[in-house]
C-alpha positions in Angstrom: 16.3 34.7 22.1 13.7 38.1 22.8 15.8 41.0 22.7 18.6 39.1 21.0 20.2 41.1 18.5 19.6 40.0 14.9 23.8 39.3 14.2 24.2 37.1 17.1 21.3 35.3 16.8 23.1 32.5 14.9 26.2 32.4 17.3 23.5 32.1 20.2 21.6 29.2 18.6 25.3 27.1 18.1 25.6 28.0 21.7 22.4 26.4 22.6 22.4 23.5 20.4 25.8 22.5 20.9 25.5 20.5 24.3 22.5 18.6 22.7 25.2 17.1 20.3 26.0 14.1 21.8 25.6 10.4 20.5 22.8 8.7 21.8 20.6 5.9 20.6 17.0 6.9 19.4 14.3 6.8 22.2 16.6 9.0 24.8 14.9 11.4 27.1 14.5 14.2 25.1 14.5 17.9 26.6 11.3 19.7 25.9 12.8 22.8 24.1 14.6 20.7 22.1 11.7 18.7 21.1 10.1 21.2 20.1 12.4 23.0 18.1 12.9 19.6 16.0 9.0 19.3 15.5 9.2 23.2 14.5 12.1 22.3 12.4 9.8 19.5 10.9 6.9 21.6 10.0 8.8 24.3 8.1 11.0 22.1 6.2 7.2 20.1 5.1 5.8 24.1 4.2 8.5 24.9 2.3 8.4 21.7 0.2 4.9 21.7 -0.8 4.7 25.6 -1.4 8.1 24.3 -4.1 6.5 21.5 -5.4 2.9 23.2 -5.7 4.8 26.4 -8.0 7.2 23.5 -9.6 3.9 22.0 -11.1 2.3 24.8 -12.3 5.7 26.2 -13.7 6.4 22.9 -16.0 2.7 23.2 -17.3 3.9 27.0 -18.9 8.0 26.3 -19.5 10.7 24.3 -20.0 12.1 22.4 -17.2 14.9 24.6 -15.4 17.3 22.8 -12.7 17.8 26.3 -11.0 14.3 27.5 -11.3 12.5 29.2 -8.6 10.7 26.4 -7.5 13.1 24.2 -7.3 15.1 26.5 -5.0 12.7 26.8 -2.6 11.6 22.8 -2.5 15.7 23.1 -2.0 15.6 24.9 1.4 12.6 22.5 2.8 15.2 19.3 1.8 18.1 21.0 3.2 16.0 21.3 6.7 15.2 18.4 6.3 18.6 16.9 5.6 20.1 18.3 8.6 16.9 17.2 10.9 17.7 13.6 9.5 21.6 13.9 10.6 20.5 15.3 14.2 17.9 12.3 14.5 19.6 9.5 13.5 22.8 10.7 15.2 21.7 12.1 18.8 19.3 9.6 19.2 16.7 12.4 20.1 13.1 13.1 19.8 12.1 9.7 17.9 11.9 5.8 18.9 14.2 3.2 16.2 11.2 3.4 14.0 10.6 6.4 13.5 14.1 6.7 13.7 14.6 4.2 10.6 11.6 6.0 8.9 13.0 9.3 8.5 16.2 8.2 7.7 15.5 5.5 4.9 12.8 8.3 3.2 15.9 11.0 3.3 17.8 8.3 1.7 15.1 7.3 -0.7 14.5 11.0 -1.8 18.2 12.0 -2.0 19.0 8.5 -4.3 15.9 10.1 -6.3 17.1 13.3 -7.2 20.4 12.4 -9.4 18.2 10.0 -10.9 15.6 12.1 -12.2 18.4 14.6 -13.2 19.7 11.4 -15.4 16.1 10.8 -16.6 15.2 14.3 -17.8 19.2 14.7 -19.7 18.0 11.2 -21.1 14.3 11.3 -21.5 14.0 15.0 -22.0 11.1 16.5 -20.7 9.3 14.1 -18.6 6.6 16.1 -17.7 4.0 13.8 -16.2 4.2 13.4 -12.2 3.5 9.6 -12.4 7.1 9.0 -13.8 9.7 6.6 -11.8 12.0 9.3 -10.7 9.2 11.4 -9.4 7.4 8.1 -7.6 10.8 7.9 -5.8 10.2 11.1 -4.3 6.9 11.0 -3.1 8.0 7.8 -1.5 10.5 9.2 0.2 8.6 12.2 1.3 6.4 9.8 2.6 8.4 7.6 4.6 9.8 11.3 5.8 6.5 12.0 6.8 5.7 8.5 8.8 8.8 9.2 10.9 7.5 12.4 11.9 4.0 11.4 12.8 5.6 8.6 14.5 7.8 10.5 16.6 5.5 13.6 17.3 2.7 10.7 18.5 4.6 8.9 20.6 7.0 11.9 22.2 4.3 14.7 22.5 2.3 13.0 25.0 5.6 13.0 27.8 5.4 16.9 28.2 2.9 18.8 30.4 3.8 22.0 28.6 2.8 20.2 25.3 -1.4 20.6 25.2 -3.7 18.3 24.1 -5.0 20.8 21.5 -1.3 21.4 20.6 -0.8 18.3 20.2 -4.0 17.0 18.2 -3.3 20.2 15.6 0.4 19.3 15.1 -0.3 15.2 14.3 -3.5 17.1 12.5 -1.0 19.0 10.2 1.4 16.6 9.7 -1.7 14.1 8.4 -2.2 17.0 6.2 1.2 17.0 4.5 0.9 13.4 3.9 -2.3 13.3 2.4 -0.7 16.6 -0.2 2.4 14.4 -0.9 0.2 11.1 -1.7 -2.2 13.3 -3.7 0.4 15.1 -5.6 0.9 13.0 -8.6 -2.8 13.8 -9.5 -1.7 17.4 -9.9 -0.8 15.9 -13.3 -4.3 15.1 -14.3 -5.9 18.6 -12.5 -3.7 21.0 -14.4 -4.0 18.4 -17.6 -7.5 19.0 -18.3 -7.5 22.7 -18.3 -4.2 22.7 -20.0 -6.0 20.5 -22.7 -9.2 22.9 -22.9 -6.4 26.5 -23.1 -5.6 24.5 -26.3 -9.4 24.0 -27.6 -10.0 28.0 -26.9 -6.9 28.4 -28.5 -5.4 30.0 -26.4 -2.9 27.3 -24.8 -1.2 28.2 -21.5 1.8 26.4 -22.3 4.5 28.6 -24.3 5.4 27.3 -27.5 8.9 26.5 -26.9 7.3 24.0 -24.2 5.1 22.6 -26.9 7.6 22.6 -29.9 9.8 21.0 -27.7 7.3 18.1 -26.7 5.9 17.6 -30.4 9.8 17.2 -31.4 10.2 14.4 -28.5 7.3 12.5 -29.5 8.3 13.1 -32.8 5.1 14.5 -34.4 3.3 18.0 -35.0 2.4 20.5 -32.7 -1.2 19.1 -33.2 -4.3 18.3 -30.6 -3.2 14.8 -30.2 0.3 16.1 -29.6 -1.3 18.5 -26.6 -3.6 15.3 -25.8 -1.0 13.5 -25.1 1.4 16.1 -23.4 -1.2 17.0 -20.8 -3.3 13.8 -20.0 -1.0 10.6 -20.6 -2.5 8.8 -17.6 -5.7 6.8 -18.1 -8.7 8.3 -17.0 -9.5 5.3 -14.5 -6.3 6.0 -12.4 -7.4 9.3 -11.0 -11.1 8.4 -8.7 -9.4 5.6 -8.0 -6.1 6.6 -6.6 -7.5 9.1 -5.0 -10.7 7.4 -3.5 -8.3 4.6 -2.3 -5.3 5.7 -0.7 -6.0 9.1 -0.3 -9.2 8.0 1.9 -7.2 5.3 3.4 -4.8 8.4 4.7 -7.6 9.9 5.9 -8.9 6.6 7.7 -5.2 6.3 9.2 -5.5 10.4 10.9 -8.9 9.9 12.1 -7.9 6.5 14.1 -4.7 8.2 15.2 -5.7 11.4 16.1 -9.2 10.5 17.4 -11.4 13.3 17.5 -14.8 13.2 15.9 -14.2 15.6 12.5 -10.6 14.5 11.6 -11.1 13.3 8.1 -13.1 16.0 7.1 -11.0 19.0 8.8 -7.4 17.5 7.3 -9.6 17.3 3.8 -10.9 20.5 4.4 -7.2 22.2 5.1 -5.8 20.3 2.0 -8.3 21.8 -0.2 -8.2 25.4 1.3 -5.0 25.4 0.6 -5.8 24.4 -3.0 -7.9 27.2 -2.9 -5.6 29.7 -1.5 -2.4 28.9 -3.4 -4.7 28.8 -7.3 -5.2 32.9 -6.9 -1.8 33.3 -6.2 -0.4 31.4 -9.1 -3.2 32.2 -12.0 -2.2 35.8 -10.3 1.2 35.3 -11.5 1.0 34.1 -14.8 0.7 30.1 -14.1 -1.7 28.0 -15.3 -4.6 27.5 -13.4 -6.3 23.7 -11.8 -8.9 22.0 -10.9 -9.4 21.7 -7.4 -10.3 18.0 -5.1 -13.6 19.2 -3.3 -14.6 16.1 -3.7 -12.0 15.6 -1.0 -14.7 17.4 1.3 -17.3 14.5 0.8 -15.2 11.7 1.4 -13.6 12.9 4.8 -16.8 13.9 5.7 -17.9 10.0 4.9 -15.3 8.6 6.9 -16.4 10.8 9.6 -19.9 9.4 9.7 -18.5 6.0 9.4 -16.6 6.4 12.7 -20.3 6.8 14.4 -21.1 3.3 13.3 -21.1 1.4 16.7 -20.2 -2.4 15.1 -16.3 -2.0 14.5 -16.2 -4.4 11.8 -18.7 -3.1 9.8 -17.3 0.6 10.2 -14.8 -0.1 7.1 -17.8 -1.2 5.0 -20.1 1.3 5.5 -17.3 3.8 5.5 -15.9 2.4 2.1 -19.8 3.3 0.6 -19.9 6.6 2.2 -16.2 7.6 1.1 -16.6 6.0 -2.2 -20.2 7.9 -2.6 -18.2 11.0 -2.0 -15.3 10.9 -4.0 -17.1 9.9 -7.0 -20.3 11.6 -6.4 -18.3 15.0 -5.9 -16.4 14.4 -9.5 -19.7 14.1 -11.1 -21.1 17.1 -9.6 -17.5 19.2 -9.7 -17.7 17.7 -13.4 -20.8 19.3 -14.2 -20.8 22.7 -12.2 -16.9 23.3 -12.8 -14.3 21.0 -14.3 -12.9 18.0 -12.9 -10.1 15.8 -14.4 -10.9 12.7 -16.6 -11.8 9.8 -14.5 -13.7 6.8 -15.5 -17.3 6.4 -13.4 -17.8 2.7 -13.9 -15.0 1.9 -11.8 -16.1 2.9 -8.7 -17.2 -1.0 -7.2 -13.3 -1.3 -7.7 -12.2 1.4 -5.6 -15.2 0.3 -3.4 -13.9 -3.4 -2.4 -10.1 -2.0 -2.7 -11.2 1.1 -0.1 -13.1 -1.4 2.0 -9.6 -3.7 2.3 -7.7 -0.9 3.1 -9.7 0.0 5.7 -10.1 -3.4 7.9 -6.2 -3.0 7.1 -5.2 0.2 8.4 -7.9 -0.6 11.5 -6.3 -3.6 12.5 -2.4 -2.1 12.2 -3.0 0.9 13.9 -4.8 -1.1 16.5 -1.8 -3.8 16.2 0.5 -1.4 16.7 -0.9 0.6 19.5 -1.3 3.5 17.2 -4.5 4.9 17.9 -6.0 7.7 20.2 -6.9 5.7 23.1 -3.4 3.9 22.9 -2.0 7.3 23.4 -4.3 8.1 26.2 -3.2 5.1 28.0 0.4 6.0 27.6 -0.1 9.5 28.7 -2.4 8.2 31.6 0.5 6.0 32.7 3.2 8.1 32.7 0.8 10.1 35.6 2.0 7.4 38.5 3.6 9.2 41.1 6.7 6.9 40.5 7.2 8.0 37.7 7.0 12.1 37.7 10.7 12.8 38.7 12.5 11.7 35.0 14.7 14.7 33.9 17.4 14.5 31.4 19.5 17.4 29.8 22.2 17.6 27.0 23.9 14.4 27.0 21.8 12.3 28.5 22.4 8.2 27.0 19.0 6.5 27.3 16.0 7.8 29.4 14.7 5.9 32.5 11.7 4.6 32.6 9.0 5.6 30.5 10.8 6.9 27.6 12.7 4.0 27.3 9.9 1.5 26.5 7.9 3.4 23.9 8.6 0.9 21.9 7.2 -1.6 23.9 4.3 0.4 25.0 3.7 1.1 21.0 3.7 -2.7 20.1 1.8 -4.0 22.9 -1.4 -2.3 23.3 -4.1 -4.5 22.1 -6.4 -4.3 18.8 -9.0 -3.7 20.6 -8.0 -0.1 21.1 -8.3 1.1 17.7 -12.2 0.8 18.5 -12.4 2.4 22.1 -13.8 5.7 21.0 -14.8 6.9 24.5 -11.0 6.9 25.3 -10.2 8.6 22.1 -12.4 11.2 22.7 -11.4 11.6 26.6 -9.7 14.5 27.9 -6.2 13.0 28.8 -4.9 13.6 32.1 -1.5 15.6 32.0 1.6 14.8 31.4 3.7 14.7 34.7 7.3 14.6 33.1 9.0 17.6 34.6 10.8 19.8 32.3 14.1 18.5 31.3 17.2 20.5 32.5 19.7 21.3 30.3 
């Protein structure tokens, strides 16, 4: 749309998406501009949603909960994107398999059933302010099935485009790893604001106003007292928060670097989740928000599932990456702990999270590779849809079920052996391109 003027630019985009609305069951041939407007569409609904939910945190830590507050609003736009990505899925039958398909739509689901319901909870409940409530676990969940359809779909329907790089491709599953691993993480934010919410208090000078506090005290039914603040800012037990996060949010990490396949995953998606910690904290101390502690730690156990990946045994990869990852997560508390301020979390539990990490891991390994989720899977896939036979698919707008390729991703998905998950020469291969010719419209 260069050189389009800025009043018809809507009127042109109904003229271009409306031959793409046709019915169609999911798995259909999928033009490549229309792929990759979805998977835009994807990616700016997810930015929009964590840049909300990261201002929604910090604002409830300072005031009283607002329906129509800022935050809120913007997390708004992001579910209204994604709403309306959803609809075209589910209805066109484009740019995903059935799973991913069933993914997206069930997490929609699950998320919209949430919100009404934690509407009812805070009219009933009041306040509510800590992230580990029911209501809220409904929406990370959905966000996270959301989030699996998306992977899913970009994994599996990147690969069939020769306009769609290898690089492109590896940064966009990369990113999308990235959102996941913010949503599963985001509970904690309870905990990292907590503790410094807590200390405001000791100094006395406590960053929540006092209407927020009076208004807590008087639904607990006590003074505005330390205990009262105690309890307003760190109602979670301290054990929950190494754990959590040295279990599943290293098992996410596990999950990106057998998918994606390139040799720094973990510790690059850890890295870009805590530079954006980093970058967003200025903005909102900036503006008056309370302030958080920050995951590094993050840092140490990507970087430990990482090394783990160099182990040449596979089985004994999720052992010696459970160690490492464990080492990491609680090693960095103790040493954010002591040179900064890390949340409460209790030390002596770490052989827990060390056996729990090490069963997620042979898990995850053996679904991916189940499931024909892995790098070299996709390589395969990619490489086979190279046959000479099979470089003349097109479709356009309107197209019922794609020919060939296309059609069996499902197949292809479920049947690539186990064994794949471990094949780290073809995960780190250069793929050969993709010899689907552009769709026509």
């Amino acid at each position: 749309m260069n050189g389009t003027p800025l009043k018809q630019i809507p009127a042109r985009a109904i003229e271009w998406a409306l031959p793409y609305w046709t019915r169609g069951e999911a798995g259909r041939q999928t033009p490549q501009d229309l792929f990759r407007v979805l998977y835009l569409g994807w990616l700016a609904a997810f930015v929009l949603k964590v840049l909300g939910s990261s201002w929604d945190v910090s604002w409830h830590f300072k005031w009283l909960r607002d329906d129509l507050a800022p935050p809120h609003l913007l997390n708004t736009v992001g579910t209204v994107i994604a709403v309306a990505l959803t609809i075209v899925h589910w209805y066109t039958g484009y740019g995903v398999d059935r799973t991913a398909s069933r993914l997206i739509v069930w997490g929609t689901g699950v998320f919209l059933i949430a919100i009404p319901l934690d509407l009812i909870n805070h009219r009933v409940n009041g306040i509510d302010i800590t992230a580990w409530s029911p209501s809220h676990a409904l929406l990370y969940i959905g966000t996270a099935l959301m989030l699996a359809g998306a992977i899913r779909g970009w994994y599996l329907g990147s690969g069939h485009y020769a306009e769609i790089s290898r690089r492109r491709r590896t940064l966009v599953l990369g990113g999308l790893f990235a959102f996941f691993l913010e949503n599963a993480h985001f509970p904690e934010l309870q905990q990292e604001y907590g503790v410094l919410e807590l200390a405001s208090w000791d100094r006395g000078q406590p960053y929540a106003e006092p209407t927020l506090l009076e208004f807590a005290a008087n639904q607990m039914g006590r003074a505005v007292d330390r205990a009262m603040v105690l309890k307003f800012s760190l109602p979670i037990p301290d054990v929950v928060y190494a754990t959590y996060a040295g279990v599943l949010g290293v098992a996410i990490l596990v999950f990106a670097r057998v998918m994606v396949g390139r040799r720094f995953t973990a510790t690059t998606i850890a890295g870009v989740y805590v530079a954006y910690r980093c970058l967003i904290w200025p903005l909102l101390v900036g503006g008056g928000f309370p302030p958080s502690t920050i995951p590094f730690f993050f840092l140490l156990a990507g970087l430990g599932v990482d090394l783990a990946f160099l182990v040449p045994i596979r089985h004994l990869r999720p052992l010696v990456g459970a160690v490492l990852a464990t080492a990491g997560v609680y090693g960095g508390l103790l040493v954010q702990d002591r040179v900064l301020e890390a949340p409460p979390y209790a030390p002596e539990a770490w052989p827990v999270a060390l056996v729990a990490l090490a069963v997620v891991w042979y898990a995850v390994e053996w679904f991916a590779g189940r499931r024909g989720l892995t790098a070299a899977a996709a390589e395969d896939r990619i490489a086979a849809e190279t046959r000479p036979e099979e470089r003349e698919i097109t479709a356009g707008p309107g197209s019922s079920r794609a020919a060939g390729t296309e059609a069996t991703s499902d197949v292809a998905a479920e049947a690539t052996p186990a064994s794949a998950a471990g094949s780290e020469a073809g995960a780190e291969a250069t793929p050969a391109s993709a010899a689907v010719s552009k769709p026509t419209a």
